[in-house]
DRENTORKE-965735 format. One line per 4 residues: number of its first residue (from 1); their letters; for each residue y negated, x, z of C-alpha. Coordinates in pm, 1 decimal, m for minus. Layout:
N
NUM> A> Y,X,Z ~ ...
END
This chain:
493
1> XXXX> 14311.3,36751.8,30542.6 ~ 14433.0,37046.6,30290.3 ~ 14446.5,37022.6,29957.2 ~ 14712.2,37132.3,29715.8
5> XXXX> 14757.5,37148.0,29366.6 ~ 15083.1,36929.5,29175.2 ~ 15220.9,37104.9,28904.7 ~ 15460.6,36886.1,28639.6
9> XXXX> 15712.8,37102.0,28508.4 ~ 15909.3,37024.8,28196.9 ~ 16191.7,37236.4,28124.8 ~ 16499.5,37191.8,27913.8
13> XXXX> 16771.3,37201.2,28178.8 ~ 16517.5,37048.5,28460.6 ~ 16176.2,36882.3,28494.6 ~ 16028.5,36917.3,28819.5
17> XXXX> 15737.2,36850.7,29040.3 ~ 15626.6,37107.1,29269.1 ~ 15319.0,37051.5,29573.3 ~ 15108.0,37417.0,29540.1
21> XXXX> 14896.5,37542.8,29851.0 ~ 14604.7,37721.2,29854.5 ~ 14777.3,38031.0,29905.1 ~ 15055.7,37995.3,29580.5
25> XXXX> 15294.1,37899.5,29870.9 ~ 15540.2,37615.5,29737.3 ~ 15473.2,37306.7,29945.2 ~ 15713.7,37101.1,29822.6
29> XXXX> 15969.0,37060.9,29499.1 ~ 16235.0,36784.4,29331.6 ~ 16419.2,36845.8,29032.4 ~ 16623.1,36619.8,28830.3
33> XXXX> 16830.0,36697.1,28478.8 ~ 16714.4,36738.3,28178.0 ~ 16861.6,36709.7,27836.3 ~ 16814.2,36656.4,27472.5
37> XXXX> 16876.2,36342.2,27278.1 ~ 17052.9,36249.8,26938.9 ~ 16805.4,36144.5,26727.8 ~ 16894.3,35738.0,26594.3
41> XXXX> 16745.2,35776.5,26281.0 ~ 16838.9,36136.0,26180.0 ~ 17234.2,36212.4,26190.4 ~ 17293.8,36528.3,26391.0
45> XXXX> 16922.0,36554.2,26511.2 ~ 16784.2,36626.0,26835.1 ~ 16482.3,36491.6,27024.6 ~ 16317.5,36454.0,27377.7
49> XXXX> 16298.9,36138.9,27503.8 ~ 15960.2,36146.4,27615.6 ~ 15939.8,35787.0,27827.9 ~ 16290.8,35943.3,28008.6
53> XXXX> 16107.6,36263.6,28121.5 ~ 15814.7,36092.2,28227.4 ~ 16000.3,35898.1,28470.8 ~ 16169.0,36162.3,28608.3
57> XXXX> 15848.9,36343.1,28647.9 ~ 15735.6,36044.5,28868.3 ~ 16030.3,35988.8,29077.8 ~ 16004.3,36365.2,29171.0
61> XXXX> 15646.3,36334.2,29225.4 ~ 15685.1,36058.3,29449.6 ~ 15981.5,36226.0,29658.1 ~ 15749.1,36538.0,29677.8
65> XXXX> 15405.8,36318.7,29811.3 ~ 15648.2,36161.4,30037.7 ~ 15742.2,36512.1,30193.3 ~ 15381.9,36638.8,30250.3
69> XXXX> 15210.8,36579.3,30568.8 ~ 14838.8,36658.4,30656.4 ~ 14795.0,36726.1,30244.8 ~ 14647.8,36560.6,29972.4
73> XXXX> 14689.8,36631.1,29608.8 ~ 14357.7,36787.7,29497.3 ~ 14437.0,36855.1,29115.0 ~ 14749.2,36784.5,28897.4
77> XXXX> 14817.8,36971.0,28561.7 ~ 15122.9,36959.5,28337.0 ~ 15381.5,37305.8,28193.9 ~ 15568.5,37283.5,27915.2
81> XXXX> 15835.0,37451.4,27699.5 ~ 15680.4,37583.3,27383.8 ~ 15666.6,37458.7,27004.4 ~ 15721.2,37088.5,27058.3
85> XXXX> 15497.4,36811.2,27010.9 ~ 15489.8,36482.4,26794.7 ~ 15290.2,36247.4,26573.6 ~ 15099.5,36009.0,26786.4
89> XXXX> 14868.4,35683.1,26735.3 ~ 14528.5,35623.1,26898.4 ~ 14656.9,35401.9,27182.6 ~ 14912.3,35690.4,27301.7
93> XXXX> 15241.1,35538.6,27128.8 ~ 15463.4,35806.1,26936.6 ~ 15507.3,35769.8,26579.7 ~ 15836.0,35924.3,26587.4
97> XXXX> 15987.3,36083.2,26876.1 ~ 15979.4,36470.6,26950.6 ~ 16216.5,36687.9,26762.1 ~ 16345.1,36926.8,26980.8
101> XXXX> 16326.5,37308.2,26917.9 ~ 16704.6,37295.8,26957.5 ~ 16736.2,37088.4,26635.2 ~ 16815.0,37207.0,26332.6
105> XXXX> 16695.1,37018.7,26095.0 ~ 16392.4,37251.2,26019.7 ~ 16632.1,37550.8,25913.7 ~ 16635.0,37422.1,25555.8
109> XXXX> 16274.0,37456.5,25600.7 ~ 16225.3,37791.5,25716.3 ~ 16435.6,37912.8,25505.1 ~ 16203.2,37755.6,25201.7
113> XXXX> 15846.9,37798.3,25341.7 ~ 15749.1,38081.0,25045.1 ~ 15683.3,37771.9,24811.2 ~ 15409.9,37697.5,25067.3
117> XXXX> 15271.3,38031.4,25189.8 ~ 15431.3,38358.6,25173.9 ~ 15664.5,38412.6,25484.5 ~ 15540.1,38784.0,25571.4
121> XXXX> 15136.4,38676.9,25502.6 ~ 15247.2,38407.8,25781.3 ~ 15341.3,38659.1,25978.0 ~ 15071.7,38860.4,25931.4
125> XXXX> 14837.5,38562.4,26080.0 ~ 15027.1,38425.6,26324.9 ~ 15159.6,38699.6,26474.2 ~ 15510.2,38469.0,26534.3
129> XXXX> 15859.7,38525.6,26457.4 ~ 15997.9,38316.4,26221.1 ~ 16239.7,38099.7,26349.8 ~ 16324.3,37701.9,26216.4
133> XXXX> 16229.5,37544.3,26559.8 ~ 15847.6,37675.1,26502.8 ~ 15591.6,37345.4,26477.1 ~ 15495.0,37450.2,26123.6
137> XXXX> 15848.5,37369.8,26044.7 ~ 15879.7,37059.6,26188.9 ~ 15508.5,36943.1,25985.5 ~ 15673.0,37041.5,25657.4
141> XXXX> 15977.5,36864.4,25776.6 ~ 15752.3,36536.4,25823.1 ~ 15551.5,36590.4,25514.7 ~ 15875.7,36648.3,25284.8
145> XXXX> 16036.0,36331.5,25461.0 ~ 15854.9,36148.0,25657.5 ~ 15495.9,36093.9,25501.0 ~ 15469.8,35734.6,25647.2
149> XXXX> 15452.2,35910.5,25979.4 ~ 15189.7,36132.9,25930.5 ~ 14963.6,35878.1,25706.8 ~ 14906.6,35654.9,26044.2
153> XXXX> 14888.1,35923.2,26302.2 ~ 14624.4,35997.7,26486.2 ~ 14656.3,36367.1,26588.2 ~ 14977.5,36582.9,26658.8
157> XXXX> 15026.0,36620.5,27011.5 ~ 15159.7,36900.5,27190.7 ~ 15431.8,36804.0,27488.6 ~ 15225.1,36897.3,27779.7
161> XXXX> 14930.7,36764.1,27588.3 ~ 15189.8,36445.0,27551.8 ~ 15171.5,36366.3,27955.7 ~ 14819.4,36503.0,27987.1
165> XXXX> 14688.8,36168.8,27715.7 ~ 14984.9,35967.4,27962.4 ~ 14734.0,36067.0,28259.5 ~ 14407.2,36026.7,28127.7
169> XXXX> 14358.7,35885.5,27790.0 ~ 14255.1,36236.0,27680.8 ~ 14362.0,36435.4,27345.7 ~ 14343.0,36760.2,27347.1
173> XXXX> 14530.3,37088.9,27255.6 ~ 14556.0,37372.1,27486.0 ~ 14563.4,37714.9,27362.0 ~ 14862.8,37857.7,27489.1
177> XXXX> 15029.0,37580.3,27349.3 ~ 14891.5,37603.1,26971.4 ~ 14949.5,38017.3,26990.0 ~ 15354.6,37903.3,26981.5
181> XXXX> 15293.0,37668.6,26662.7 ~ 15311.3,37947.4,26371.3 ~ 14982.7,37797.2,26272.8 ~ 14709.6,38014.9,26435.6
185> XXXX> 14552.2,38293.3,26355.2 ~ 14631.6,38508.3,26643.6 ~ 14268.9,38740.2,26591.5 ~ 14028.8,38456.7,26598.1
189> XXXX> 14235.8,38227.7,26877.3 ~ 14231.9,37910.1,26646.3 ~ 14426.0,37723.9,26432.6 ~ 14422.9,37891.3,26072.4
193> XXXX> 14268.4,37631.9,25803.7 ~ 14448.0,37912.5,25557.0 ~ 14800.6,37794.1,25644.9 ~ 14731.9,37420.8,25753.4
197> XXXX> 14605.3,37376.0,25360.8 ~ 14865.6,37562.5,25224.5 ~ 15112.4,37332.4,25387.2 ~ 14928.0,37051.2,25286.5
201> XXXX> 14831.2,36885.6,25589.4 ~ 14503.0,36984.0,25681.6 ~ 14305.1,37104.6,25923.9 ~ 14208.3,36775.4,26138.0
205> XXXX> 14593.6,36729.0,26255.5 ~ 14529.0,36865.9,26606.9 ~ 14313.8,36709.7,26853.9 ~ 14052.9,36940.9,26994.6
209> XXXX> 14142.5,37292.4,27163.8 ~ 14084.3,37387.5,27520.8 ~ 14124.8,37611.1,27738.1 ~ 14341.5,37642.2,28018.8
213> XXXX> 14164.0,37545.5,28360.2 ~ 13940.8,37282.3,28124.6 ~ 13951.7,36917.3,28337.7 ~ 14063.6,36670.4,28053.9
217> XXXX> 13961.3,36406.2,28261.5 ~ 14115.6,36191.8,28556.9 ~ 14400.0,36014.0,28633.0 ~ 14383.9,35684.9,28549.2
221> XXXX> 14536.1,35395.5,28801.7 ~ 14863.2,35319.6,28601.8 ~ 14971.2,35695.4,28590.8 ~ 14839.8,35786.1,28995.1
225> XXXX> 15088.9,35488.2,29074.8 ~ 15362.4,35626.0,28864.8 ~ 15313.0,35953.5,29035.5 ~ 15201.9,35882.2,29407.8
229> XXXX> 14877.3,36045.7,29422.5 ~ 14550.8,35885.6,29448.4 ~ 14363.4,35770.0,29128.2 ~ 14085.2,35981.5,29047.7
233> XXXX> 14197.9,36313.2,29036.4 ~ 14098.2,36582.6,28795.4 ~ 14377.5,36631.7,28567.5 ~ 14377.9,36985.4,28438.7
237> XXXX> 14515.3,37179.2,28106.7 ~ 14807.6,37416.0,28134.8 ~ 15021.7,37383.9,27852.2 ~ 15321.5,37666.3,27756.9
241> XXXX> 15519.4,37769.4,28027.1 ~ 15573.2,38147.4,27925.0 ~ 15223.9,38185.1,27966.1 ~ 15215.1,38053.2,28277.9
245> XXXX> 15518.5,38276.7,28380.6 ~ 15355.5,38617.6,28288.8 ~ 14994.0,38524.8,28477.0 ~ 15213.4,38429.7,28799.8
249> XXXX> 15351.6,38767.5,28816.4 ~ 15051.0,38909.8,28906.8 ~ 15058.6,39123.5,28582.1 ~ 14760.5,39294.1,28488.2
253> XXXX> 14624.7,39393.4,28147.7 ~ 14867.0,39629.2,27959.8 ~ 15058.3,39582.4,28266.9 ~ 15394.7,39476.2,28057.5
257> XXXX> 15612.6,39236.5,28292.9 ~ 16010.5,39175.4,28290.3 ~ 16120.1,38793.0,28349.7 ~ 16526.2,38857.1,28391.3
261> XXXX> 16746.3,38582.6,28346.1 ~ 17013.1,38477.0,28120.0 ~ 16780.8,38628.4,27875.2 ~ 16515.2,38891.9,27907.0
265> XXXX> 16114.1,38868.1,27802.9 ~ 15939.6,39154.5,27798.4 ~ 15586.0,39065.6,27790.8 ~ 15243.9,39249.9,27807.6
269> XXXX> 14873.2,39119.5,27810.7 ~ 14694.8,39318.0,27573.2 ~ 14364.7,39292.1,27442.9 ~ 14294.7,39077.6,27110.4
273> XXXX> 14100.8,39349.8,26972.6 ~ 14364.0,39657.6,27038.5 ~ 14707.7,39499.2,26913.2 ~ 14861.1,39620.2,26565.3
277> XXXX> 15067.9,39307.4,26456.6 ~ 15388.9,39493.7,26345.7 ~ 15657.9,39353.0,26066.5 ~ 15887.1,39124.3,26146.7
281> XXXX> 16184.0,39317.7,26162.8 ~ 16045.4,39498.2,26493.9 ~ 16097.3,39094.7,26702.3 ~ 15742.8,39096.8,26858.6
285> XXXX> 15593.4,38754.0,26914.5 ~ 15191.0,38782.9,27011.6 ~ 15110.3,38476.8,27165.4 ~ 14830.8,38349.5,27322.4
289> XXXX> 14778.4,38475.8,27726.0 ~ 14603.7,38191.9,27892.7 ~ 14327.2,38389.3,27971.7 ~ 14094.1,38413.8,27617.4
293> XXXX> 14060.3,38744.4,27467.9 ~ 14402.9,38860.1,27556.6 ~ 14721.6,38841.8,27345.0 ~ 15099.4,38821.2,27519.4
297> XXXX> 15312.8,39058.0,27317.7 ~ 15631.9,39002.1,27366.2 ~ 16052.5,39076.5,27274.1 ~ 16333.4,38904.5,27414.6
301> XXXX> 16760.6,38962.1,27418.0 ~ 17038.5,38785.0,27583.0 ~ 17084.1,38989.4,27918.5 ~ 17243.8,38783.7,28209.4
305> XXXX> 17389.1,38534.1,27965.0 ~ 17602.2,38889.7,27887.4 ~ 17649.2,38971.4,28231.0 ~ 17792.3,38589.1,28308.6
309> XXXX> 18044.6,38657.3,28018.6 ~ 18198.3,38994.1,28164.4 ~ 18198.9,38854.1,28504.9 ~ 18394.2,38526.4,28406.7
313> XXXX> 18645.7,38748.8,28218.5 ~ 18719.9,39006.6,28449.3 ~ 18620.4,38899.9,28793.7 ~ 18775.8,38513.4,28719.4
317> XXXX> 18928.5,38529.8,29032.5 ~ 18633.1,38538.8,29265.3 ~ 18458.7,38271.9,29057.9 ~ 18440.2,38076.2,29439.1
321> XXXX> 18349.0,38374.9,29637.6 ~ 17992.8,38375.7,29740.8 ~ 18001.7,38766.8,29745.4 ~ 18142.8,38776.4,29386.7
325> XXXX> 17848.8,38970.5,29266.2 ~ 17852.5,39194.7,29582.8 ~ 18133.8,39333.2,29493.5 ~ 18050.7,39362.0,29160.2
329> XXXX> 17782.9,39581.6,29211.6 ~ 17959.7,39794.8,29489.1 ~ 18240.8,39893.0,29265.7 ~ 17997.2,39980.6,28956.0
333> XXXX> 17778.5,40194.8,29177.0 ~ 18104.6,40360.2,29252.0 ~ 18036.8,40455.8,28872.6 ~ 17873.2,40791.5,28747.7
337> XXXX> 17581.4,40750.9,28498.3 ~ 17771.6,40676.0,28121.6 ~ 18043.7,40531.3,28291.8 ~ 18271.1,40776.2,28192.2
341> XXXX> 18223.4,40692.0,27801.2 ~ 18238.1,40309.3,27768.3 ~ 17912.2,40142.7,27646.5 ~ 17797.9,39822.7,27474.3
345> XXXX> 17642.2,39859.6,27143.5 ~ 17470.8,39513.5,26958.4 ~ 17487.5,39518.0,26620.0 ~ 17110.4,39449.7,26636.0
349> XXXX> 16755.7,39427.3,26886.2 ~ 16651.2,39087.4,26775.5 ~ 16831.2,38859.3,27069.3 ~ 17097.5,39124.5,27176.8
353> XXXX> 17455.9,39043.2,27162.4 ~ 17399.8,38724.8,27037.1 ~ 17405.6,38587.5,26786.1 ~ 17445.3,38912.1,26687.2
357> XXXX> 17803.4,39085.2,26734.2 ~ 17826.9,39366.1,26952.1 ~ 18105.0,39629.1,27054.3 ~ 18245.2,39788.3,27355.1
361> XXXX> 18358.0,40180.5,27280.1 ~ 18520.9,40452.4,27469.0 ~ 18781.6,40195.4,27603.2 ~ 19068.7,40419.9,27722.7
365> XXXX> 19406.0,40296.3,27916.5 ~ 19267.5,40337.2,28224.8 ~ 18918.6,40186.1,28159.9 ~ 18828.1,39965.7,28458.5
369> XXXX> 18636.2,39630.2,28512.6 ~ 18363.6,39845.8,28671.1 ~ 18347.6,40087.4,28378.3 ~ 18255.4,39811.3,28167.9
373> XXXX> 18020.8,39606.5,28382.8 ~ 17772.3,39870.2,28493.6 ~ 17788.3,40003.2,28049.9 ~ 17636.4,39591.0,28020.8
377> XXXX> 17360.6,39730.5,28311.5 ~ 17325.1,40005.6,28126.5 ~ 17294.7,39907.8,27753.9 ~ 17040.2,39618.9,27917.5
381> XXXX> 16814.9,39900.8,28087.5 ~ 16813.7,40040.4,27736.0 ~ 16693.4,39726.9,27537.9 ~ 16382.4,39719.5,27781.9
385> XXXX> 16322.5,40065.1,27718.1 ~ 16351.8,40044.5,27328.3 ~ 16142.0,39746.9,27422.0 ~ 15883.5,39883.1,27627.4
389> XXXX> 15824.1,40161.9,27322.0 ~ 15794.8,39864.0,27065.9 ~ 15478.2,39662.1,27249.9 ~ 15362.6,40006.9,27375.0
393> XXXX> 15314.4,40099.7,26951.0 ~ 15219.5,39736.5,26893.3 ~ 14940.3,39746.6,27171.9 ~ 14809.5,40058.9,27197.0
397> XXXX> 14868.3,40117.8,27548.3 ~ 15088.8,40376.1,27808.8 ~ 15222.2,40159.9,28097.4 ~ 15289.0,40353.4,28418.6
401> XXXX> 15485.1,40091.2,28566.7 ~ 15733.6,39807.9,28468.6 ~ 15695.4,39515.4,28677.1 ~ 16005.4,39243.6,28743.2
405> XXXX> 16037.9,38896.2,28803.3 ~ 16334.5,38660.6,28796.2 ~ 16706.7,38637.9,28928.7 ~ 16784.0,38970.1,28731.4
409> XXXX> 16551.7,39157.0,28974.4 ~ 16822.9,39075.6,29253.1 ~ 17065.8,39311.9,29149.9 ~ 16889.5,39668.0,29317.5
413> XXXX> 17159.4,39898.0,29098.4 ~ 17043.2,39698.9,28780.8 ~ 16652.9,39754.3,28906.7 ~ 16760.8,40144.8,28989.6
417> XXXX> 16926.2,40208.3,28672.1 ~ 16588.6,40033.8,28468.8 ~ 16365.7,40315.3,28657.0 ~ 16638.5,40561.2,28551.0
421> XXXX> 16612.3,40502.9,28204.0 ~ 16255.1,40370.6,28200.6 ~ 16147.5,40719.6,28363.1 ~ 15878.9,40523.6,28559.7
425> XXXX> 15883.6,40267.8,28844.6 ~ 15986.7,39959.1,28837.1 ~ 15878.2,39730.9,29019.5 ~ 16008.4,39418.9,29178.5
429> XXXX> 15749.1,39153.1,29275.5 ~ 15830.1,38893.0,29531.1 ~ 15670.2,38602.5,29395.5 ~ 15914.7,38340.8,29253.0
433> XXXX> 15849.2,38031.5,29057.6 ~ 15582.2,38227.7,28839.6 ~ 15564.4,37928.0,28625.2 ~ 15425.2,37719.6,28867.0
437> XXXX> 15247.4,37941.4,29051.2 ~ 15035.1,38041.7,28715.5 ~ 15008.0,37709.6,28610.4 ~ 14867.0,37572.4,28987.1
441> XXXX> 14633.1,37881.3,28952.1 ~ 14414.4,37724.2,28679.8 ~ 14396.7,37403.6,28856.4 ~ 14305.5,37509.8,29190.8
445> XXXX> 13924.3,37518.2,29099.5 ~ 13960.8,37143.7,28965.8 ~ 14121.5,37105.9,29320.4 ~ 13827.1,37209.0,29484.7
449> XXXX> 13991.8,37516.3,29675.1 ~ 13816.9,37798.2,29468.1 ~ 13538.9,37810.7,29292.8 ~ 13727.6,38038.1,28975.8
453> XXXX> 14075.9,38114.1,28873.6 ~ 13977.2,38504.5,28984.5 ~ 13946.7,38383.4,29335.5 ~ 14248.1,38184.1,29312.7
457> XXXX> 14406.8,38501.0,29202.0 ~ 14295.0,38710.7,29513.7 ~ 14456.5,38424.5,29742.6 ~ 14799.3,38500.2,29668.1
461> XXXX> 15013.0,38743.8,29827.9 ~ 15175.6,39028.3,29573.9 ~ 15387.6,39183.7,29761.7 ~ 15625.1,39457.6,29507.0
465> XXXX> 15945.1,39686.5,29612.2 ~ 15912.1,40002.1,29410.3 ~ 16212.3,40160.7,29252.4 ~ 16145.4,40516.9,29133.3
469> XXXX> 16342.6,40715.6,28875.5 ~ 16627.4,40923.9,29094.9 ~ 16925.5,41113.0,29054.7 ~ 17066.0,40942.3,28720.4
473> XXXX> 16733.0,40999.9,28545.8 ~ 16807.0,41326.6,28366.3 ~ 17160.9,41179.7,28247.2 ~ 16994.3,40877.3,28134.7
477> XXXX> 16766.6,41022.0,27876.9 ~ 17056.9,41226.5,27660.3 ~ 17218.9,40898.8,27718.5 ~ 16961.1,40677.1,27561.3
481> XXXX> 16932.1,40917.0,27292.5 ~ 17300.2,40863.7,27192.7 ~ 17228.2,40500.8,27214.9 ~ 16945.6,40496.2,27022.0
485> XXXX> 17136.8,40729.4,26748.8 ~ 17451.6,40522.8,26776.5 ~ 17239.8,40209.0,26691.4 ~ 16948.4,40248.8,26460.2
489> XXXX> 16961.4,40530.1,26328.8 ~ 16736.3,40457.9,26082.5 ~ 16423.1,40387.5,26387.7 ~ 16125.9,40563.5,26412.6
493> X> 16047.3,40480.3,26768.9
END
């Protein structure tokens, strides 16, 4: 009988559990909803509702088993959004549910932390962005408020971490997950007794660290029912979905990858020892790549989510039409290079045109819908250049290649304009569900169907379209240069 690996996927908008063959192929998948909670006990707060999502994790589990034929579940590991976790007691129970990174009742702390540890020496550390959903935010939050909480605690628990204890009994941390906490120092890989004391928690508040690919233990009866599968199988560590995402792509080292969706990450896996942490104001996360000895720097913007907004307002009419964005991209390729003046400008990098405000210039009485669609493709191409030159400082490295993954890699004018601006290839892989597929990587050894995540590696098809720089390239660098003029002025890139 084969073997496959089942990966639990917890999202914000979905949870999912999806059956993983030997080969990365995806066996079998079930989705259901997800959603945040109002907190009870905090007005206006938001929280996961753990015991919700673990049910719907099992009923899609179930539906998947009941799909496969001739295949048995050889390994099962658990992905998670990034940041979250909560207070737990020795027997498993929460102490207080998990605030959710979309809460904002941590801004007050963000905004405060220099009475604790000064913000840019955080920084400095952590290698994070600070933003109020970060974990260190939510311990101050407890500590300030909630003291009771953390007095009878047994450990902090990250979320995937959260399911992995529901499956085994197990506490542990995995890395990937603590590099997303804003309490680790991003050189040495572990959590940073420098920050934990300044907050006043101290440095016993996680449970152990591990490694992804590390076999926390196996499932126990009660959760192998819940799910469908067999008791007895090694349950592996994951942990933080981004992660996950950039090792599916097939990305190698200082090989930066583009995930395109409603917003952009521009990631690269970059040596611990060569990065240059730069200052805040530059947006780079470094994070930790699940692979030890390797940091994920990374920027992000709003890109589809922009995209979404011009098409609703000026192709409302087609809102039904399945070719909608067909024609979209057959009238703005209809377009020369600069679209005859119009562009976008943000008013800033960090997250694009939002929050941020942004502008649309060279409007004229005859501007059309095209005009202004392909100067979104456009000013998009040039955020992941200006990108690209921000990790490439920040890492030490020259790429020769930009590799894409995600629904943004469907549009080929978007991917031909990138190479056109980019002045390199880009290249469009045809793996999908990168998530999963990184995350079922690291647990086919558990499963028995390699003997190392390398070999694992080798098994799966990566298959990329190449789009080269062409005809727009030489109008595409004086254009980026006005862009770049037009909206920092002031950078030294």
């Amino acid at each position: 009988m084969d073997k496959a690996v089942l990966v639990l996927d917890c999202g914000a908008t979905n949870v999912r559990a999806v059956a993983v063959g030997a080969n990365g192929s995806l066996l079998a998948s079930r989705s259901l909803p997800n959603m945040v909670r109002p907190d009870p006990d905090f007005e206006g707060g938001l929280i996961w509702d753990v015991e919700e999502i673990w049910q719907k994790l099992c009923a899609c589990s179930r539906h998947v088993i009941s799909s496969l034929q001739d295949t048995a579940i050889g390994a099962v590991t658990a992905t998670t959004f990034g940041v979250d976790g909560a207070p737990m007691l020795k027997n498993g129970t929460l102490c207080h549910p998990v605030i959710s990174w979309q809460c904002s009742r941590t801004v007050p702390v963000m905004n405060a932390i220099g009475k604790y540890i000064d913000p840019a020496g955080l920084s400095a550390i952590t290698g994070l962005q600070p933003y109020h959903y970060n974990t260190i935010n939510k311990l101050v939050w407890f500590r300030e408020n909630r003291w009771d909480v953390l007095r009878v605690m047994k450990s902090y628990v990250m979320m995937p971490s959260i399911f992995l204890h529901r499956m085994t009994g197990e506490f542990v941390t995995d890395t990937t997950m603590a590099g997303t906490t804003m309490l680790t120092n991003v050189k040495s890989r572990k959590f940073s007794d420098i920050i934990l004391e300044a907050i006043g928690i101290g440095t016993k508040i996680f449970p152990p660290l591990v490694e992804p690919g590390t076999v926390v233990g196996k499932i126990r009866a009660s959760a192998a029912k819940d799910l469908g599968i067999d008791p007895g199988i090694p349950v592996v560590a994951t942990g933080h979905d981004t992660q996950f995402a950039v090792f599916g792509s097939g990305a190698g080292i200082n090989e930066p990858v583009l995930s395109s969706g409603t917003w952009e990450i521009l990631m690269s896996r970059t040596p611990a020892e060569s990065i240059n942490i730069p200052p805040v104001s530059e947006g780079v996360t470094c994070e930790f790549d699940a692979v030890p000895g390797l940091i994920d720097l990374g920027v992000q913007w709003v890109a589809s989510g922009v995209l979404e907004w011009i098409t609703a307002l000026f192709y409302g009419e087609y809102k039904d039409s399945p070719s909608r964005y067909q024609l979209m991209i057959e009238e703005a390729q209809a377009i020369p290079a600069g679209c005859c003046g119009v562009t976008m400008l943000p008013e800033l990098f960090d997250g694009g045109f939002i929050p941020s405000k942004g502008c649309i210039n060279g409007l004229r009485h005859d501007t059309s819908r095209a005009q202004i669609y392909r100067a979104a493709l456009e000013a998009l191409a040039y955020y992941t250049r200006t990108g690209l030159e921000i990790l490439k400082k920040a890492g030490a490295f020259t790429p020769g290649s930009l590799l894409g993954v995600g629904g943004g890699t469907k549009n080929r004018l978007w991917n031909q304009i990138r190479a056109d601006v980019l002045q390199m290839p880009f290249k469009v892989s045809n793996r999908s569900e990168t998530t999963v597929l990184g995350a079922a990587l690291f647990a086919m050894p558990a499963a028995g169907l390699y003997h190392s995540v390398e070999e694992a590696v080798l098994s799966v098809e990566n298959r990329v379209e190449t789009f080269l720089p062409g005809a727009g390239t030489g109008a595409y660098q004086q254009l980026y240069s006005d862009f770049r003029a037009n909206w920092l002025p002031e950078s030294n890139l």
